[in-house]
C-alpha positions in Angstrom: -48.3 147.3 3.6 -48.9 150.1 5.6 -50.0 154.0 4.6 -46.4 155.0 3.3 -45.6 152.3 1.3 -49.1 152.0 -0.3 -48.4 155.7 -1.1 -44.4 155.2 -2.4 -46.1 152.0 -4.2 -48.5 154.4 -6.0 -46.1 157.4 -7.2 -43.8 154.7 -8.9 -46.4 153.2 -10.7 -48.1 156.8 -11.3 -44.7 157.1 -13.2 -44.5 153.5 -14.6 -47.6 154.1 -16.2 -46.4 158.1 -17.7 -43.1 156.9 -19.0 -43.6 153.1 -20.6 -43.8 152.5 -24.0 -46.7 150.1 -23.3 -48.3 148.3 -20.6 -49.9 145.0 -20.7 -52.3 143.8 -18.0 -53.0 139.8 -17.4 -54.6 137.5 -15.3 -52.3 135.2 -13.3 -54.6 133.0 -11.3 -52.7 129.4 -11.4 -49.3 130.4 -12.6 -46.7 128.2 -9.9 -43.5 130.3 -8.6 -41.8 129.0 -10.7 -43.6 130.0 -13.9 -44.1 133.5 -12.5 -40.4 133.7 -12.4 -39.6 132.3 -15.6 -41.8 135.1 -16.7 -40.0 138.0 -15.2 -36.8 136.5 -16.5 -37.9 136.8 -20.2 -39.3 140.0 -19.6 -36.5 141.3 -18.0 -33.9 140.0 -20.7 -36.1 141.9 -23.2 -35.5 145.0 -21.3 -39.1 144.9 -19.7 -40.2 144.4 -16.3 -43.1 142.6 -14.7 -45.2 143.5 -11.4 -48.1 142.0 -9.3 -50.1 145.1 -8.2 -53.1 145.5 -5.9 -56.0 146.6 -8.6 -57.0 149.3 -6.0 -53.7 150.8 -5.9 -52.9 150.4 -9.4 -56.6 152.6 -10.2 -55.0 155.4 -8.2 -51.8 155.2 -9.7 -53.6 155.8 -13.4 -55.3 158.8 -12.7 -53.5 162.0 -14.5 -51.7 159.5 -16.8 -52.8 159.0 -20.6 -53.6 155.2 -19.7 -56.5 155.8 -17.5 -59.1 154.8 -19.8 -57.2 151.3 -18.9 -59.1 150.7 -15.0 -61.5 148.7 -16.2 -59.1 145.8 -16.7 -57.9 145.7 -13.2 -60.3 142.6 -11.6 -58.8 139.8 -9.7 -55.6 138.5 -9.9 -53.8 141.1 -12.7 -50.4 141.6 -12.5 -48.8 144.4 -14.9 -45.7 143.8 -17.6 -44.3 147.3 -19.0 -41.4 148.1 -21.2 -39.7 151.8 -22.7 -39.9 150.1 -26.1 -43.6 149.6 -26.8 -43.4 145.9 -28.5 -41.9 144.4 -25.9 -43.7 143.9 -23.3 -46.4 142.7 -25.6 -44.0 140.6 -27.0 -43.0 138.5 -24.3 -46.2 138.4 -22.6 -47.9 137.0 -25.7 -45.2 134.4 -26.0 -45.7 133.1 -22.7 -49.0 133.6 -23.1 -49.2 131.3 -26.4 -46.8 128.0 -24.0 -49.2 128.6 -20.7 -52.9 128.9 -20.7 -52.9 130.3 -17.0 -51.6 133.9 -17.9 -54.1 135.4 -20.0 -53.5 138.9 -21.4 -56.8 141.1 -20.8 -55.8 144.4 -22.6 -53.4 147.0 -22.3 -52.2 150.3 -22.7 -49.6 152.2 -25.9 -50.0 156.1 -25.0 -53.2 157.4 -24.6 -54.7 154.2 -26.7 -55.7 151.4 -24.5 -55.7 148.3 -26.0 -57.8 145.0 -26.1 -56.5 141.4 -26.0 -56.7 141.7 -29.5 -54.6 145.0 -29.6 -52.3 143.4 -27.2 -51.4 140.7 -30.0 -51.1 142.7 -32.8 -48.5 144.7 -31.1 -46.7 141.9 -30.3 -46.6 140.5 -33.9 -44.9 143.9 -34.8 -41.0 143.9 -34.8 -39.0 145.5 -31.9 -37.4 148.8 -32.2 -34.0 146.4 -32.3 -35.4 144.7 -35.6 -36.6 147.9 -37.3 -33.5 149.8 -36.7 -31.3 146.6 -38.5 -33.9 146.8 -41.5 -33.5 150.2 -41.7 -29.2 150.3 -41.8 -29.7 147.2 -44.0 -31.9 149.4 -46.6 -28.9 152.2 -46.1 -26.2 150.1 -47.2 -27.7 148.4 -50.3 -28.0 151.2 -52.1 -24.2 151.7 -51.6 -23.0 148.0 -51.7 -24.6 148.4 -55.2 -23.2 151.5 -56.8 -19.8 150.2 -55.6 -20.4 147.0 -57.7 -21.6 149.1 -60.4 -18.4 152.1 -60.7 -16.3 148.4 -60.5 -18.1 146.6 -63.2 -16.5 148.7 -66.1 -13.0 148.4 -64.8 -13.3 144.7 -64.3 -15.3 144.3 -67.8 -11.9 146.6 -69.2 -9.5 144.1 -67.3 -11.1 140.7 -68.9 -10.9 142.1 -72.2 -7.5 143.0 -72.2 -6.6 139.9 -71.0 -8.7 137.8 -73.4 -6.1 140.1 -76.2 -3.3 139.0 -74.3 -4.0 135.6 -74.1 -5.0 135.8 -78.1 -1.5 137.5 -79.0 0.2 134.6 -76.5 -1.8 132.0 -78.0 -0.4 133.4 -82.2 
């Protein structure tokens, strides 16, 4: 990599880093090709996207964002997974995390908070912005599912008993 590519390399992850939702930050050492790129399929299926940065480079590239308190993290082999919505990222990492032992999460970044292993986890366990936006249309409609059962409940009630009188006149 020469001098202008380290320097394009840093200003997109300067601005990785300023717009994600989260970041998460992992050790890689022993993942095959093939498990690195069944990785950054899943991430990138959940909207995410997964890199392989130089730890130098990605030091410079935090400085002036909120997640700066997060270079400590980057020793040996890290690589970088980062999403707009901040579970997800978390999410997927920690999966893969939990079906290979050779990616293991070190810590992470939501805003200005960085994050521990720990952190990481709990973040993951949260539901995506997907998930809380169905709960939340689901809680809209109830209310209206049930007062349309309820303004229908007297004319029904009205209907049986006039039919129970019919079938009472029928039946004398």
């Amino acid at each position: 990599m020469d001098r202008a590519e380290k320097r394009e390399f840093v200003t997109q992850l300067n601005s990785v880093f300023k717009q994600s939702g989260s970041v998460v930050v992992a050790h890689y050492t022993g993942l095959t090709v093939a498990q690195m790129g069944d990785l950054r399929t899943r991430m990138r299926d959940a909207g995410g996207t997964v890199k392989v940065a130089k730890n130098r480079l990605a030091k410079i590239a935090l400085q002036g964002t909120e997640a700066e308190g997060m270079s400590d993290l980057f020793q040996g082999q890290t690589l970088i997974a980062y999403a707009e919505d901040p579970v997800t990222a978390p999410k997927v990492a920690s999966e893969f995390a939990k079906t290979n032992d050779k990616l293991v999460v070190l810590g992470g970044a939501l805003g200005p908070t960085v994050l521990d292993a720990g952190g990481v986890k709990a973040l993951a366990e949260l539901p995506s912005l997907d998930e809380l936006r169905a709960k939340l249309v689901g809680m809209i409609q109830t209310p209206a599912t049930r007062l349309a059962q309820v303004t229908s409940a007297p004319a029904g009630q009205l209907a049986r008993v006039f039919g129970a009188y019919a079938k009472k006149d029928e039946a004398a």
